[in-house]
Structures are given as structure tokens and as C-alpha cells.
Backbone as CSV, one residue per row, in Angstrom:
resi,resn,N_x,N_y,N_z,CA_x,CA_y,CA_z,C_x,C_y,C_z
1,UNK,93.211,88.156,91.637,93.174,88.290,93.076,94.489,88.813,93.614
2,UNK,96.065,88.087,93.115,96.821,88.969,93.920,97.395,90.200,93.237
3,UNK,97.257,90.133,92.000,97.055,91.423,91.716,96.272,92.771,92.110
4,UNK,94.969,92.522,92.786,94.508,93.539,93.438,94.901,93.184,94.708
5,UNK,95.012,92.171,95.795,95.641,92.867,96.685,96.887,93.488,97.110
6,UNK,97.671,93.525,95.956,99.460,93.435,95.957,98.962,95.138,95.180
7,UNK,97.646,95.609,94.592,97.724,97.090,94.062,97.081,97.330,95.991
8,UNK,96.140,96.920,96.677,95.655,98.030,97.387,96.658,97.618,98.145
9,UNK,97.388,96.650,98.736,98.502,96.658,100.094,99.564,97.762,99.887
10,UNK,100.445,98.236,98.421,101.029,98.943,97.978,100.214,100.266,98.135
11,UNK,99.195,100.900,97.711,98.419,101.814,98.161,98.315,102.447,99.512
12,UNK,97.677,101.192,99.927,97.737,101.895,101.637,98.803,102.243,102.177
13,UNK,100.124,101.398,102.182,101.546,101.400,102.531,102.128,102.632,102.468
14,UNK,101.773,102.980,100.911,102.671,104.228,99.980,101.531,105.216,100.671
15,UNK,100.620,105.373,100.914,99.694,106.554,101.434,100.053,106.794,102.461
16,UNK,99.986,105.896,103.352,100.720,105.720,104.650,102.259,106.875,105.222
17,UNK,103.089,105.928,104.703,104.386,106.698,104.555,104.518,108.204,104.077
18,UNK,103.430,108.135,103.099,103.704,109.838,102.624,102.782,110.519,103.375
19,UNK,101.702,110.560,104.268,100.911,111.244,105.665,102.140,111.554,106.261
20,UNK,102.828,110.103,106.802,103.284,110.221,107.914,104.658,111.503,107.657
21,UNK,105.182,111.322,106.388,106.666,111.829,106.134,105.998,113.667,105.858
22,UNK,104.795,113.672,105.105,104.772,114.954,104.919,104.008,115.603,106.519
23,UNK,103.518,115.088,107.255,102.860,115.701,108.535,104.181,115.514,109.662
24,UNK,105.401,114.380,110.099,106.072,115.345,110.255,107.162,116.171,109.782
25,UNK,107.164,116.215,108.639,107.737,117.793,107.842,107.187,119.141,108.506
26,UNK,105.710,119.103,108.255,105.034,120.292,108.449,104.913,120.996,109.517
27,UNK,105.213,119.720,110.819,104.830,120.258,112.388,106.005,120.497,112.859
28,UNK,107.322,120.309,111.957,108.680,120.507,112.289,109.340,119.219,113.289
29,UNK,108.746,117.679,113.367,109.254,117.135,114.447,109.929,115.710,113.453
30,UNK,110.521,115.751,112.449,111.545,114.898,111.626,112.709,114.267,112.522
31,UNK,112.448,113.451,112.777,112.933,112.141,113.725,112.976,110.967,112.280
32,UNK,114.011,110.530,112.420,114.073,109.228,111.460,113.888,107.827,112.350
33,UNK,113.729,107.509,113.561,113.628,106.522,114.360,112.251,106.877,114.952
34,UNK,111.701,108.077,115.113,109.941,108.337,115.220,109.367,107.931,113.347
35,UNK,110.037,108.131,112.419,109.748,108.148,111.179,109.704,106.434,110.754
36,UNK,110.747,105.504,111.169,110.524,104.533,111.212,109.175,103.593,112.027
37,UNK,109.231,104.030,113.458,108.229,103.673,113.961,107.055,103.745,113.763
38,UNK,106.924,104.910,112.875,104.933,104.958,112.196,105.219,104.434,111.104
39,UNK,106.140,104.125,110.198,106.111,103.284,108.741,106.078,101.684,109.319
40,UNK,106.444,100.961,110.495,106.251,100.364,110.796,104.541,99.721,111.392
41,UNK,104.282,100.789,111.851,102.943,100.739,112.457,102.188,101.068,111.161
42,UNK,102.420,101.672,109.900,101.973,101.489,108.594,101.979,99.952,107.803
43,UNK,103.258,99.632,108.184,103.030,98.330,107.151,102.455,97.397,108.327
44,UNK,101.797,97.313,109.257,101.046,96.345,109.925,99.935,96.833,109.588
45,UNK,99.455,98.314,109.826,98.345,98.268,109.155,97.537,98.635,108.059
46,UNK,98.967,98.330,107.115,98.433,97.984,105.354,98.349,96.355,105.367
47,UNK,99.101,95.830,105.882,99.281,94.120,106.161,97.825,93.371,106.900
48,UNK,97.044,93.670,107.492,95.667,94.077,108.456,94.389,94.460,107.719
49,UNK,95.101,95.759,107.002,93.768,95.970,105.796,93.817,95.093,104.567
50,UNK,94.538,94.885,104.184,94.671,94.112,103.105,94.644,92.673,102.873
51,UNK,94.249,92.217,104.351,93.902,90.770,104.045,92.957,89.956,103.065
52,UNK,93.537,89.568,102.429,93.153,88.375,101.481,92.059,87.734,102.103
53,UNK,90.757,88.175,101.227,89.909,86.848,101.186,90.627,85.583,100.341
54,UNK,89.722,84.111,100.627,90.126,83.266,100.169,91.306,82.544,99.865
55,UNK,91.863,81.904,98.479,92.760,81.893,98.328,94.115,83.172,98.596
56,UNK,95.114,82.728,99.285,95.954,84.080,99.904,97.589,84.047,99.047
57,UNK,97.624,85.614,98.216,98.662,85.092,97.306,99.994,84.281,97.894
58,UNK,101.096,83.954,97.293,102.299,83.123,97.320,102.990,84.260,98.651
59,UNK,103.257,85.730,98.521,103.872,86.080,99.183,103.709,86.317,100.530
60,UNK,102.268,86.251,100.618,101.436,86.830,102.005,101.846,86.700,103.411
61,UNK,102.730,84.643,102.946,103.460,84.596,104.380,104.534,84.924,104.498
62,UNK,105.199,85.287,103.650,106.344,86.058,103.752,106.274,87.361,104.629
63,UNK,105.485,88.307,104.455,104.820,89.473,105.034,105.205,88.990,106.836
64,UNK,104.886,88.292,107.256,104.949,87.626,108.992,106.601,87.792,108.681
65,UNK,107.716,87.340,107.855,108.673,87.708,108.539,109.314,89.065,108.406
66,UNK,108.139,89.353,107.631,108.860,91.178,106.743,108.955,91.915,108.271
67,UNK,107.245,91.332,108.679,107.078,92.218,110.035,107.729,91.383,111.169
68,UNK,107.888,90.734,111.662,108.959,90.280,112.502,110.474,90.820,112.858
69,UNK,110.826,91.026,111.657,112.079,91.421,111.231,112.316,93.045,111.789
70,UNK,111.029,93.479,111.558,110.837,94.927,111.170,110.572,95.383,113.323
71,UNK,109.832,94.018,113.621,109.448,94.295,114.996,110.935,94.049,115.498
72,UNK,112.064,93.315,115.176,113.640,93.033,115.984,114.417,94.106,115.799
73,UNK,113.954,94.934,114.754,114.782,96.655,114.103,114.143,97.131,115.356
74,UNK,112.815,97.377,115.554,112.409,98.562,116.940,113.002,98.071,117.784
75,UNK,112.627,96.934,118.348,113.105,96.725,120.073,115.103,97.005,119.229
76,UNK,115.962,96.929,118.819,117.077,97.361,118.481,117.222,98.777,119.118
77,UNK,116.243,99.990,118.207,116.008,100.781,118.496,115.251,101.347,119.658
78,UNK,114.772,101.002,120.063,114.470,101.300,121.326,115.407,101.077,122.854
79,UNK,116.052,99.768,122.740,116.623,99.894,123.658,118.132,100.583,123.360
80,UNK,118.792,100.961,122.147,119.562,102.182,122.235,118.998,103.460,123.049
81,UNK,118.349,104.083,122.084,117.438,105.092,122.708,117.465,104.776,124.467
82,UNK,117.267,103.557,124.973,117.274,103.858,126.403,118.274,103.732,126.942
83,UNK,119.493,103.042,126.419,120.845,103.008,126.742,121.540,104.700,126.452
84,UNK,121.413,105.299,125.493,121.171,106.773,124.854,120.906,107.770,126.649
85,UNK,119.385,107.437,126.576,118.930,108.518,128.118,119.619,108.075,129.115
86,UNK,119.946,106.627,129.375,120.685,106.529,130.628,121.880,106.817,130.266
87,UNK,122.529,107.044,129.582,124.090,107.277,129.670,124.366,108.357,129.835
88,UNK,123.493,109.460,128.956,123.414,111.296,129.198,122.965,111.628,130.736
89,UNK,121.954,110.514,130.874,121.845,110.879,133.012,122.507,110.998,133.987
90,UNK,123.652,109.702,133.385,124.432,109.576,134.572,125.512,109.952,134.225
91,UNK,125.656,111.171,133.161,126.608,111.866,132.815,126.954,113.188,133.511
């Protein structure tokens, strides 16, 4: 059991990331803080698809602080980014 869900959560994740990294390559819009934000919105929803029936392996709750952690990196990033536009405004 957590052997297959620890192969498809890794699957979706790694599929995930490489859409997201090779589509924006291709459309020319390579942002590493837009690049973070869809690998983020990836591992919630590899974390989502991959829920464990039944018994749920050892690491699973760990995952809640992977993404927690991962949700205190955006709002980080985000409110630079808005400290960023307001400072160039009132420049």
C-alpha cells in the first residue's frame, strides 16, 4: 500500500512539475516565483489525488506540514512582490 501510493504521489508530482517547467519554457514566460507557485499548486494536487484509502502510510501527515510550510514560502512571496510594485510606484 505505501509503496504504491508513495510510486503514484511521486508520479503525479514529477509530471506535474515537468508540464509546468516545460510549458513555461515554450510560451517564453519563465518566472521562478510563477514557477514556484504552480509546483506548489502541484504538490496539493498530487497530495489530493493521492489520497490513501484505508490504512494511511507513516509519512502522509507529515505532507500537512510539507504544505503548510510551502503555503508560509508564498504568502513570503507574495507580499514582497507587493512591497516590490509599491516601492517602483512611488518611485
Amino acid at each position: 500500500m505505501c509503496a504504491a501510493w508513495f510510486r503514484q504521489f511521486i508520479g503525479v508530482f514529477l509530471g506535474w512539475l515537468s508540464v509546468s517547467y516545460g510549458g513555461m519554457v515554450y510560451i517564453d514566460l519563465w518566472n521562478p516565483l510563477l514557477y514556484y507557485l504552480l509546483s506548489y499548486a502541484g504538490f496539493l494536487f498530487a497530495v489530493e489525488l493521492s489520497n490513501p484509502d484505508g490504512i494511511r502510510p507513516k509519512n502522509h501527515k507529515r505532507l500537512r506540514w510539507v504544505s503548510m510550510s510551502g503555503f508560509v514560502v508564498f504568502v513570503y512571496g507574495v507580499v514582497s512582490w507587493v512591497q516590490a510594485v509599491i516601492s517602483t510606484g512611488a518611485a
